[in-house]
C-alpha positions as CSV (number, residue, x, y, z in Angstrom):
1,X,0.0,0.0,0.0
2,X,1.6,3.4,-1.2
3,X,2.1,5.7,1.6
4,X,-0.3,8.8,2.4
5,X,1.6,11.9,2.6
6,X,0.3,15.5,4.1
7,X,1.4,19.1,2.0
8,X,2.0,21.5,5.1
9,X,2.3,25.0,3.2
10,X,2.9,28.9,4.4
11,X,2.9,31.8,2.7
12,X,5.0,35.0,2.6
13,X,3.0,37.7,1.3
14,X,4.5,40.5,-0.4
15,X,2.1,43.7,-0.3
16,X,3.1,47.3,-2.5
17,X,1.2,49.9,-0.7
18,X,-0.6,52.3,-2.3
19,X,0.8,55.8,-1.5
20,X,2.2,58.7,-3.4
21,X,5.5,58.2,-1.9
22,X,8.2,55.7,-1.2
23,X,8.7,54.2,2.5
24,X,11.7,56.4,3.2
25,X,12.0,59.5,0.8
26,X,9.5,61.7,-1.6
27,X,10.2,59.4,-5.0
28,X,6.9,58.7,-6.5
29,X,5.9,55.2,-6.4
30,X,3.8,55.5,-9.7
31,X,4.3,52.3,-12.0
32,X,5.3,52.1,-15.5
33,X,7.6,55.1,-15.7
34,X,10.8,55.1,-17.5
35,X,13.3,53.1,-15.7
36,X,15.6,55.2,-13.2
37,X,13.2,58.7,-13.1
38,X,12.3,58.1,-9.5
39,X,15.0,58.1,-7.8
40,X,16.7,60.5,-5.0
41,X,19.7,59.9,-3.0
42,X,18.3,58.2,-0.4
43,X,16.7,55.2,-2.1
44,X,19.4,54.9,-4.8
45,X,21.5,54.4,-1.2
46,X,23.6,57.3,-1.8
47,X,26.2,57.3,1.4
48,X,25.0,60.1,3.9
49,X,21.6,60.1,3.0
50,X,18.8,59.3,5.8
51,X,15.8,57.6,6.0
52,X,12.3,59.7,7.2
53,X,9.4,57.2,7.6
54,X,6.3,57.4,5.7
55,X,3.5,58.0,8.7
56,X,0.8,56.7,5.8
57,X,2.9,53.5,5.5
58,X,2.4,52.6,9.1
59,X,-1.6,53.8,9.2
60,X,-1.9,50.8,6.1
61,X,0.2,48.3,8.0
62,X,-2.2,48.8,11.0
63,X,-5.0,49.0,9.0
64,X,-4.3,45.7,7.1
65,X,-3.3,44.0,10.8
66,X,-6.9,44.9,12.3
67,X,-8.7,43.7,8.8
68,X,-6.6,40.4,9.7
69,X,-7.7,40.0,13.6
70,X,-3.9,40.8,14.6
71,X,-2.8,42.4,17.6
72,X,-1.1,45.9,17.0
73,X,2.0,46.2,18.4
74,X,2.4,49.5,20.7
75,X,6.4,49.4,20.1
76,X,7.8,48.5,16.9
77,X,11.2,49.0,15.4
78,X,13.2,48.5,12.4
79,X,16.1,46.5,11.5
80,X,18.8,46.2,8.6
81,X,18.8,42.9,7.3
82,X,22.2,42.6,5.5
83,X,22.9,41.3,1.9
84,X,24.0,41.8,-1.5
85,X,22.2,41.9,-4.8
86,X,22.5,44.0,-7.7
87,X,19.0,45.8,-7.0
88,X,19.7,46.4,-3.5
89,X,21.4,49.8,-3.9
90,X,22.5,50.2,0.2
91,X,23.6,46.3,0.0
92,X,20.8,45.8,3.0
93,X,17.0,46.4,3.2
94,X,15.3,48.4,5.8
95,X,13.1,45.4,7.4
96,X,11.6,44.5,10.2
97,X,12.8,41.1,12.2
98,X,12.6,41.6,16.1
99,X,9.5,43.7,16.5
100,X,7.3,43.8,13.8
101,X,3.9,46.0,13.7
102,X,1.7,43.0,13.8
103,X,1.4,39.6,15.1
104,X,-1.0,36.6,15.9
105,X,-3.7,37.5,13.6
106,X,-6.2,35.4,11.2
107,X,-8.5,35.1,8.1
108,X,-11.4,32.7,7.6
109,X,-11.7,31.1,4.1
110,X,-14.2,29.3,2.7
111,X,-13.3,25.3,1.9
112,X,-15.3,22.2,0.6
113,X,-15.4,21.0,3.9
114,X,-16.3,24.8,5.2
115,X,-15.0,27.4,7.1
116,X,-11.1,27.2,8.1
117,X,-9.3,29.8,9.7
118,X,-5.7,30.4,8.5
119,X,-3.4,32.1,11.3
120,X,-1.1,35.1,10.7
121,X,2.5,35.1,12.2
122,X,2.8,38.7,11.8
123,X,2.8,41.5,9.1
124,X,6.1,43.3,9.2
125,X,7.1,46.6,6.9
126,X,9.7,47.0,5.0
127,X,11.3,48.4,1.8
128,X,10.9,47.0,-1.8
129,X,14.6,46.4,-3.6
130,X,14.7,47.6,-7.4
131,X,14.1,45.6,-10.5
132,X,17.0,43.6,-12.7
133,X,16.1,43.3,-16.5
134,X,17.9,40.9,-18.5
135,X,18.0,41.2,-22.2
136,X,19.3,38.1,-23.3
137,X,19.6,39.7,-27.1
138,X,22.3,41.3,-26.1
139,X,23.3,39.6,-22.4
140,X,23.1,42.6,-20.3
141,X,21.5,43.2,-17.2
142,X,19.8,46.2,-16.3
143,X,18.9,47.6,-12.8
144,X,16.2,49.9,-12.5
145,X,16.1,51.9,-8.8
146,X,12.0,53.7,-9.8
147,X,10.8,49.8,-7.3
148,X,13.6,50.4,-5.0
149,X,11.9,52.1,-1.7
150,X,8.4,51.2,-3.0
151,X,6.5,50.7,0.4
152,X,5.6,46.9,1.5
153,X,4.3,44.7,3.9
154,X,4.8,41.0,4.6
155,X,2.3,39.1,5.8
156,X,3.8,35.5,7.2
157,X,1.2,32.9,7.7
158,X,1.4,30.1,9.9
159,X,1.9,26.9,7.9
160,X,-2.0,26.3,8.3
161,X,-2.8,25.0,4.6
162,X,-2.8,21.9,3.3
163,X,-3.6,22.0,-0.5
164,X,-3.4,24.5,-3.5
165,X,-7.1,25.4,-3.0
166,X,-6.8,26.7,0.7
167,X,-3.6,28.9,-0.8
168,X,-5.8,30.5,-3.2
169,X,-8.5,30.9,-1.0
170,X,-6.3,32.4,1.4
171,X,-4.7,34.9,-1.6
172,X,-7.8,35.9,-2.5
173,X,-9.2,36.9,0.5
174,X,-5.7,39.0,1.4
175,X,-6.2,40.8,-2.0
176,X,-9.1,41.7,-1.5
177,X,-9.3,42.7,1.8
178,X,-6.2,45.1,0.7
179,X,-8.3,46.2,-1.9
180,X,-11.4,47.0,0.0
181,X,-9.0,49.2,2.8
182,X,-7.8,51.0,-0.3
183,X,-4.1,49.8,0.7
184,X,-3.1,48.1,-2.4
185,X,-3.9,47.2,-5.9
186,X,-2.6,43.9,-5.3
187,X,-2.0,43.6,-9.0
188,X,0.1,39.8,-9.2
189,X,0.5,40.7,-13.5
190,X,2.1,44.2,-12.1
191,X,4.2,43.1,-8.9
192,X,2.2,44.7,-6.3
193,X,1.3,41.8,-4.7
194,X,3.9,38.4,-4.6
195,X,3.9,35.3,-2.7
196,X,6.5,33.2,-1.8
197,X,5.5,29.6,-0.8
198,X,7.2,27.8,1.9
199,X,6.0,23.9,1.4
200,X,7.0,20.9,2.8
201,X,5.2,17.2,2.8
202,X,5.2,14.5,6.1
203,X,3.5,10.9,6.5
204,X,-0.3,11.7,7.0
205,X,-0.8,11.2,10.7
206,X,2.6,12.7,12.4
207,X,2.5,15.8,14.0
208,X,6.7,16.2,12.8
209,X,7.2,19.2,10.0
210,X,8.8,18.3,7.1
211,X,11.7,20.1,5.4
212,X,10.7,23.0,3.4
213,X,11.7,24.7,0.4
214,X,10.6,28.5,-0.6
215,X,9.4,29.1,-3.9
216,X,9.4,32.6,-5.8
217,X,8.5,34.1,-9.0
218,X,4.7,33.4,-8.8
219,X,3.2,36.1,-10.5
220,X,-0.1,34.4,-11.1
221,X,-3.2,32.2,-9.4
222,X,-2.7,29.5,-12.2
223,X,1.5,29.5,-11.6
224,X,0.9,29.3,-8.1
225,X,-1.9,26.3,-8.5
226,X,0.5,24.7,-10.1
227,X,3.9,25.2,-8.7
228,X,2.2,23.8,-5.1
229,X,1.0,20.6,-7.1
230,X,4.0,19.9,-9.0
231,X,6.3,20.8,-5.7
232,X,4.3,18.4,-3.4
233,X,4.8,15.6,-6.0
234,X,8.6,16.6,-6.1
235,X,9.1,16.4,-2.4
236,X,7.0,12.8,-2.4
237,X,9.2,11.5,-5.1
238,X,12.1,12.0,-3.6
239,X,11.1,10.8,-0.2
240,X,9.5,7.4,-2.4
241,X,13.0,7.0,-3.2
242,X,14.7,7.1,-0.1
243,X,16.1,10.6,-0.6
244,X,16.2,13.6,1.5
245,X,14.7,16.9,0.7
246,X,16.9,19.7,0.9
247,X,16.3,23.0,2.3
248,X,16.4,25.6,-0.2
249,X,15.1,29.0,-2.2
250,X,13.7,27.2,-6.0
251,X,12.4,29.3,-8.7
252,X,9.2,28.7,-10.6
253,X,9.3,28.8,-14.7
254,X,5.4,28.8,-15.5
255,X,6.6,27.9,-19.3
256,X,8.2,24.7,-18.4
257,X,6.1,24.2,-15.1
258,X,8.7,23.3,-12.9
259,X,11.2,24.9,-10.3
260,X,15.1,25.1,-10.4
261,X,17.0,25.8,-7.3
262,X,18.2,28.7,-6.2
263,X,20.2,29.1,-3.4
264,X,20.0,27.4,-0.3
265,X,17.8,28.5,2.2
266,X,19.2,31.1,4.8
267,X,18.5,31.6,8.3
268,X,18.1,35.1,10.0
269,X,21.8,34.9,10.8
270,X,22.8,34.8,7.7
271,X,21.6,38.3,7.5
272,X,23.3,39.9,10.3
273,X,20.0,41.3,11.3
274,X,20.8,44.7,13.7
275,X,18.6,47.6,14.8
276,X,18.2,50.3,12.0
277,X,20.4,53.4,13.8
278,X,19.2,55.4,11.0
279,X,15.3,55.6,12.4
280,X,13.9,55.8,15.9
281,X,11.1,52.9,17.3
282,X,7.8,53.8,16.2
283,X,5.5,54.3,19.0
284,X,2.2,53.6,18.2
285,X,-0.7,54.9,20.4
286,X,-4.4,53.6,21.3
287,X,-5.5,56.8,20.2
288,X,-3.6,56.4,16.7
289,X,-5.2,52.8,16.6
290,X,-8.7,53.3,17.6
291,X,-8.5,56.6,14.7
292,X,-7.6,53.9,12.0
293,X,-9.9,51.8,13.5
294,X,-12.9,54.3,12.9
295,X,-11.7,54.6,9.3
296,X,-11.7,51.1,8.1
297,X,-14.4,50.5,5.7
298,X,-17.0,47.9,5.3
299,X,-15.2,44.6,4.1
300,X,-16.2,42.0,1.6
301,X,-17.9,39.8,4.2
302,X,-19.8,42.7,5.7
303,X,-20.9,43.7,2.3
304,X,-22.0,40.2,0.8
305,X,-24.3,39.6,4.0
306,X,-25.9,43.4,3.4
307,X,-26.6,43.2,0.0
308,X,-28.8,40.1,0.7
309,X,-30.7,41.9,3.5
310,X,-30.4,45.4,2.4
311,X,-31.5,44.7,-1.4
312,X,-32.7,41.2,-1.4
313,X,-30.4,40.3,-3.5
314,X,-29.7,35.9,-4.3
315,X,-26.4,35.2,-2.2
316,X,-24.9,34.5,-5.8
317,X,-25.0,37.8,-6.9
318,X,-24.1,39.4,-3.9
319,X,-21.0,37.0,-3.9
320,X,-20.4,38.4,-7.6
321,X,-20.7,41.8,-7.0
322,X,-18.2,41.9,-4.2
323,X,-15.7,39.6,-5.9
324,X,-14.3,42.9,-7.4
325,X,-14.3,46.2,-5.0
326,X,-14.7,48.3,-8.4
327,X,-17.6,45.8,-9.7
328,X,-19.5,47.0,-5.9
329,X,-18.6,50.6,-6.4
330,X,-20.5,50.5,-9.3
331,X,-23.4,48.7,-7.9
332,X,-23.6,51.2,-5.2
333,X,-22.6,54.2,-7.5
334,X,-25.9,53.3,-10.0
335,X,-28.1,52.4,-7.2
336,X,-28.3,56.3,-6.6
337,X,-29.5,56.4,-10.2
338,X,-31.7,53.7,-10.4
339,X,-33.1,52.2,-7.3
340,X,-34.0,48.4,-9.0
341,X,-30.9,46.4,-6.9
342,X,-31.7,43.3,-9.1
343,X,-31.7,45.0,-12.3
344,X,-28.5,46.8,-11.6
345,X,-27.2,43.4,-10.6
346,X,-28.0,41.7,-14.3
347,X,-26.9,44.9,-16.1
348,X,-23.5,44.4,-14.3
349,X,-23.1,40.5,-13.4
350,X,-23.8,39.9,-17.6
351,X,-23.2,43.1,-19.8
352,X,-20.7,44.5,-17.8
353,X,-18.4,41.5,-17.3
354,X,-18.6,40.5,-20.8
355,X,-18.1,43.0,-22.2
356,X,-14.6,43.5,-20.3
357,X,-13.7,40.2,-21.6
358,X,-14.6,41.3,-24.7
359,X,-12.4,44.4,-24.4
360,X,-9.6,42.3,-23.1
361,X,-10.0,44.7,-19.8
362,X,-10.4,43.9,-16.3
363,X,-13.2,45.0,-14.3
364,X,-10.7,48.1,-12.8
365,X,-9.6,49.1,-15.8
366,X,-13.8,50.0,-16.9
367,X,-14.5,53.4,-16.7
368,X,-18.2,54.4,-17.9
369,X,-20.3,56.4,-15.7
370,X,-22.8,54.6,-12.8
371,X,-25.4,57.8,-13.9
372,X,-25.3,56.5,-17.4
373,X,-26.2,52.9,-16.7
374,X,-28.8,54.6,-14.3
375,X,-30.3,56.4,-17.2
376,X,-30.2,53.5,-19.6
377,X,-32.2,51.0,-16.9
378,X,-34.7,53.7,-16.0
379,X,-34.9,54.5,-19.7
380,X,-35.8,50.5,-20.7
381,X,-38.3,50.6,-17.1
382,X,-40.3,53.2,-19.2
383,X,-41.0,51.6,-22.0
384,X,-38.7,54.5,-23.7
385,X,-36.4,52.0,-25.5
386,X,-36.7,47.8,-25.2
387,X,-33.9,44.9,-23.9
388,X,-32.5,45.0,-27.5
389,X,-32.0,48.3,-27.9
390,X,-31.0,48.5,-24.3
391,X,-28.0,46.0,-24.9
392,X,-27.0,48.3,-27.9
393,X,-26.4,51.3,-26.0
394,X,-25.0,50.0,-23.3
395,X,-22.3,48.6,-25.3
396,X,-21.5,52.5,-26.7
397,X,-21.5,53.1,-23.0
398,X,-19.2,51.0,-21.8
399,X,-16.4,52.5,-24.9
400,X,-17.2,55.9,-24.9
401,X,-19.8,56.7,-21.9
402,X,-22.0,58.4,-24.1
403,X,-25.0,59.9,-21.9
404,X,-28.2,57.0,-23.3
405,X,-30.7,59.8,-23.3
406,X,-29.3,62.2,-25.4
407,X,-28.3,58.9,-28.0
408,X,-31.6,57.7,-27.8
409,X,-33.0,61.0,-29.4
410,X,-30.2,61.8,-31.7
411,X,-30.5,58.0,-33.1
412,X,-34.1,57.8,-33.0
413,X,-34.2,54.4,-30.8
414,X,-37.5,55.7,-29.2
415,X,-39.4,52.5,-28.5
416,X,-42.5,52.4,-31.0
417,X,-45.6,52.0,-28.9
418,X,-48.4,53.0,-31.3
419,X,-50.3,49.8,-31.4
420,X,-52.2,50.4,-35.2
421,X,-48.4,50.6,-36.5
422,X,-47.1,47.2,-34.8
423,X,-50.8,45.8,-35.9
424,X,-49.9,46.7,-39.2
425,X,-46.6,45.0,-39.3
426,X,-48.0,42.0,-37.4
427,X,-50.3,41.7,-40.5
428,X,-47.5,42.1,-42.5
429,X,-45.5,39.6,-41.0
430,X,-48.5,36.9,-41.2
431,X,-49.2,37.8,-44.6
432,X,-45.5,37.2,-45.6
433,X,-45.4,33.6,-44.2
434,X,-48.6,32.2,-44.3
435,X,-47.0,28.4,-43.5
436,X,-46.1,29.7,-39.8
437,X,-49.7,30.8,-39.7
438,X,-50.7,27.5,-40.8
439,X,-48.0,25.8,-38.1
440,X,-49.3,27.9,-35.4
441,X,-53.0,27.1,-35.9
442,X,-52.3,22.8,-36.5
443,X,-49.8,23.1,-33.0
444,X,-46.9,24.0,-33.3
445,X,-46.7,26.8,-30.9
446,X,-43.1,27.8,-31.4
447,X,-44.3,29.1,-35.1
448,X,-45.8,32.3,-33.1
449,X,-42.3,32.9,-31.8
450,X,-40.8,33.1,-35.5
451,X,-43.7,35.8,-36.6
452,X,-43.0,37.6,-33.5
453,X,-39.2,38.1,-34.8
454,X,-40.5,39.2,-37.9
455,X,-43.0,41.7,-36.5
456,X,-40.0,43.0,-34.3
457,X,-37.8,43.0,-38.3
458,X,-39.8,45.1,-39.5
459,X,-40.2,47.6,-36.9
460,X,-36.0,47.7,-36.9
461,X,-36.1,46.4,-33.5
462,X,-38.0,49.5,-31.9
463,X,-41.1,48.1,-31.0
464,X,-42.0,47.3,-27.7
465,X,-41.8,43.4,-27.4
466,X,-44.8,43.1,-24.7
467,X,-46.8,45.0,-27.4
468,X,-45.6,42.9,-30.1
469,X,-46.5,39.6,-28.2
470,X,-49.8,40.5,-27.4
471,X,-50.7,42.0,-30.9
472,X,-49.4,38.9,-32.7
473,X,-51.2,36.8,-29.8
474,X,-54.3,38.2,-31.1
475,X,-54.1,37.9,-34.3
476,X,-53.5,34.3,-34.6
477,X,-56.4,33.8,-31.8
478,X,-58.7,35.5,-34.5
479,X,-57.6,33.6,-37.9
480,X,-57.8,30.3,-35.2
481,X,-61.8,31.5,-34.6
482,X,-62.1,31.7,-38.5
């Protein structure tokens, strides 16, 4: 009988911050500029230059440790952790090691088997490093200092999951609880938010860790998925073979979907951790807590449960709607417009999200107005355009945010609702195929949907289909009575 084994996994989480300003100095952070235009003295490590601490940084660290259930620490301090890299201009990183800003915290994720809570070691802050590009064309490496300063916090999980699913559970709900607090982007496709995965693999049944290895250079869901499954079964075969895993830092390759080694795995003494002399302790007050307590904003979980008993809303929408903080902005944002909840709801749930697919866009990137879409549903309420012609505008919306009122009268989409004219092209249509007349009245039922289409051809799609439905409904009940 093959032996059973248990995946043990923790996660580093690596967090970009959202402010203007770098941890240390007054560099933008903005992403995407030319390489090397952010840059000062201080986080290009110029000798002499000193450190000034962002006081935002700290208000997101604390504000991400409280959305996590961690304890705030009312000391914390900095420390240099020592080593050399071509992107690390000062040859050591302003960290935190001894006496981080938050410790023994914990998010609940949702699992087959349900609820699991995953424990947090701490969240620490500490400086990002800048960004080597290699052009293998011409076998140079390039450093780029515009990342090097960029604000971050860690957040080290205990080693509380046990499978590939429970790590993207737990992702997901860290990005977006980032998201919701307006701390990060988390963007994996842009950097701003990495995870390193620390995995190892025991006999099922013993309580012993395993060794681990660390693996970086995960920059999606999918790589991760995969890098955990195809490390487990790396660990296992080895073990099956009477080998020994070794401790060490591997790197991931998505295209060939496997991991190389790196380096071997270092201990904190390898990096001559000491107290940063450059910056004093931060002291951190319950006043200066219980203020960015009172700001914290209402979270996923508190939103999905509202919009069920605020707005009645199926538990599957509400769980779509919040899946995307920009997706709920909207919701809320039209709502003011147009108070239908569930209509809102479809307009965005279906148009909305398939047309950013469509667009090759994600949902942040969409940038029509919520009045708009407001307009357009209480437009189609009205009776002053129909579903069809609904679908149509929205989709000039969505690219240009054209105002649906104004297009409806400069297009002439009004909704035709004088009955004698759809009577006359219900006629029409009958006249014009006499053999779905003929269907229709021997049985087959689906023949009135076919002269309903035609009715609704030859009104160029304008005419109110209620009207149309009833009209045509009519007139095949009075050639049936002849």
């Amino acid at each position: 009988m093959k032996k059973q084994y248990e995946t043990v996994i923790g996660l580093e989480v690596h967090i970009e911050l959202a402010t203007r300003t770098k941890i240390f100095c007054g560099c933008s952070t903005a992403f995407g500029s030319a390489p090397n235009t952010h840059v000062c003295p201080v986080c290009a490590g110029m000798p002499g230059s000193l450190p000034v601490l962002n006081r935002r940084v700290v208000e997101y660290a604390m504000a991400v440790g409280l959305a996590t259930n961690c304890r705030i620490s009312p000391l914390c301090r900095f420390d240099r952790k020592n080593y050399f890299y071509p992107d690390n201009p000062q040859n050591y990183q302003i960290s935190q090691l001894y006496l981080p800003i938050c410790r023994d915290g914990h998010i609940d994720i949702e699992t087959e088997t349900g609820t699991k809570s995953i424990g947090i070691h701490e969240i620490h802050m500490e400086e990002d490093a800048g960004k080597l590009t290699h052009d293998d064309w011409a076998g140079e490496t390039n450093v780029d200092f515009n990342r090097s300063g960029v604000p971050l916090i860690e957040v080290v999980s205990e080693p509380d999951m046990r499978s590939a699913d429970e790590v993207i559970a737990y992702l997901d709900k860290l990005r977006l609880i980032a998201q919701y607090l307006g701390a990060s982007d988390c963007k994996l496709q842009e950097g701003s938010m990495r995870a390193d995965v620390n995995l190892s693999v025991r006999p099922a049944g013993s309580d012993v860790l395993g060794t681990r290895t660390e693996m970086k250079n995960l920059n999606s869901f999918k790589a991760i998925t995969r890098a955990v499954e195809n490390e487990r079964e790396r660990q296992i075969e080895i073990l099956e073979a009477g080998g020994r895993v070794v401790q060490e830092t591997r790197r991931w390759d998505d295209n060939k979907e496997r991991s190389y080694p790196m380096r071997s795995k270092e201990d904190a003494k390898d990096y001559r951790y000491f107290p940063e002399p450059d910056l004093p302790p931060v002291m951190i007050s319950r006043e200066w807590i219980e203020s960015v307590k009172k700001r914290q904003p209402e979270l996923r979980d508190q939103k999905k449960k509202r919009y069920v008993s605020q707005y009645g809303l199926p538990a599957y929408d509400a769980d779509i709607l919040t899946s995307d903080k920009k997706l709920a902005d909207l919701f809320e944002e039209t709502l003011a417009y147009c108070s239908n909840p569930k209509k809102v709801s479809n307009w965005l749930m279906v148009e909305t999200i398939r047309l950013a697919r469509e667009h090759g866009i994600g949902i942040d990137q969409v940038d029509f107005s919520p009045a708009n879409l407001g307009k357009l549903i209480c437009l189609q309420d009205k009776g002053t355009i129909n579903g069809t012609v609904a679908k149509e505008i929205f989709a000039v919306i969505f690219a240009d945010d054209v105002d649906p009122q104004k297009y409806v009268e400069e297009h002439g989409l009004l909704a035709v609702t004088d009955e004698e004219a759809v009577r006359r092209a219900v006629v029409q249509a009958m006249e014009a195929n006499p053999q779905s007349v003929a269907d229709y009245l021997s049985g087959k039922k689906k023949a009135m949907g076919f002269l309903v289409g035609q009715t609704m051809r030859a009104m160029g799609g304008r005419a109110d289909p209620a009207l149309v439905n009833r009209l045509v409904s009519e007139a095949l009940d009075e050639a049936a009575a002849k």
